[in-house]
C-alpha positions in Angstrom: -64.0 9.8 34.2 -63.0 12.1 31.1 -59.6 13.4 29.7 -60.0 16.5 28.2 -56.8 17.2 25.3 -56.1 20.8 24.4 -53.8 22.7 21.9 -53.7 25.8 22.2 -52.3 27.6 18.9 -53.0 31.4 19.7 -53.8 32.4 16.3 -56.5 31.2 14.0 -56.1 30.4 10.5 -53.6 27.6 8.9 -51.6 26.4 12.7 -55.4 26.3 14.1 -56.1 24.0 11.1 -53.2 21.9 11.5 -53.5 21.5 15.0 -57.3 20.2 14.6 -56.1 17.2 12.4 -53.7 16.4 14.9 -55.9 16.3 17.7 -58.3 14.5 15.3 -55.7 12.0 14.7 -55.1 11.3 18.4 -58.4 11.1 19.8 -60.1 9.5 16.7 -63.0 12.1 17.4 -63.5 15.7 15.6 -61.8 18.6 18.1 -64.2 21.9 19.3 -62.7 24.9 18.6 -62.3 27.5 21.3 -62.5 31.2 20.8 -60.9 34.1 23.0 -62.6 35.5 25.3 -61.0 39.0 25.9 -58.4 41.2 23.0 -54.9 41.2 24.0 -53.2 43.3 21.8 -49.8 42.4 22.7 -50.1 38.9 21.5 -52.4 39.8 18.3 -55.2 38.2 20.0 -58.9 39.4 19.4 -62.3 38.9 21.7 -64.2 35.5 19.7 -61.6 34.8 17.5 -60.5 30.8 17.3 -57.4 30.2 19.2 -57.3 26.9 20.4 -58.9 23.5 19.9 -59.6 20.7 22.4 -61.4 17.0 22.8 -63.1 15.6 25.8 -62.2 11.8 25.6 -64.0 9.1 28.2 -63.8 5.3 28.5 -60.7 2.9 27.4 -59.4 5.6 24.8 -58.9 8.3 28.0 -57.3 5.5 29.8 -54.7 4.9 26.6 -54.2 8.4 26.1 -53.2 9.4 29.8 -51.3 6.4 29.6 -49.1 7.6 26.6 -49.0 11.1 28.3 -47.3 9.9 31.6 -45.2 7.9 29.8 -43.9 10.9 28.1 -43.3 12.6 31.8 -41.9 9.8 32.7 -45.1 8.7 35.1 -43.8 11.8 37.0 -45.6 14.9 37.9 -45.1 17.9 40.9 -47.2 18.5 43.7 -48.4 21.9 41.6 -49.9 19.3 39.1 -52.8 18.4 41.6 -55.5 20.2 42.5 -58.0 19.9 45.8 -60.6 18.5 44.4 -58.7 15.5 43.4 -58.0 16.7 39.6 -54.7 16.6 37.8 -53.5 18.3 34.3 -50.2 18.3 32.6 -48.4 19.6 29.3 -46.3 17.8 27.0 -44.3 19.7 24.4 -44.1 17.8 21.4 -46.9 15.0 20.2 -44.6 13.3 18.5 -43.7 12.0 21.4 -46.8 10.5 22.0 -46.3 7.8 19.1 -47.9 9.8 16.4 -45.4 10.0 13.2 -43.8 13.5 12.1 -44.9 15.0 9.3 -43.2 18.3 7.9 -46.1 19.6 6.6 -48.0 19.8 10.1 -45.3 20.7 12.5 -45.1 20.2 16.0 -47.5 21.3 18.3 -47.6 20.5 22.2 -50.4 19.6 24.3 -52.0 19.8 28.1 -54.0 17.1 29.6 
């Protein structure tokens, strides 16, 4: 079983950055960045460019970390949540949530599971 974390910033740059040592911070392993894979000019997006980073997380850590997540939802989640295959995903809005401690300089970035 794995637990794949992603942020998804939509620009590269100094929120990527940020976003990274958050994920770092809550996985305790270094993120993989993601790149775009089409342009869309509307958001400022271009083909390849890093928009998002993302950890894959197996063992007792997953275990704590979907813990903390469904906590945060309140261990409730819709029937558009589940997929057929027996997988599940869900976004949280703010990490602070999630026990980490704010810090001004990094902001607050929300997160899918």
């Amino acid at each position: 079983e794995k637990l794949i974390v992603n942020i998804c910033v939509g620009e590269s740059g100094d929120r990527l950055t940020r976003a990274t040592k958050v994920l770092e911070q809550l996985c305790g392993q270094t993120p993989v960045l993601s790149r775009a894979k089409l342009t869309v000019r509307t958001f400022g997006i271009r083909r390849n460019e890093k928009i998002s980073c993302h950890c894959s997380v197996r063992g007792d850590k997953a275990s704590e970390l979907l813990e903390k997540g469904l906590k945060v939802k309140e261990y409730e989640l819709r029937g558009y949540n589940f997929a057929r295959d027996g997988s599940f995903g869900f976004g949280i809005s703010e990490h602070i949530d999630l026990g980490i401690k704010y810090d001004p300089s990094t902001g607050i970035y929300g997160m899918d599971f």
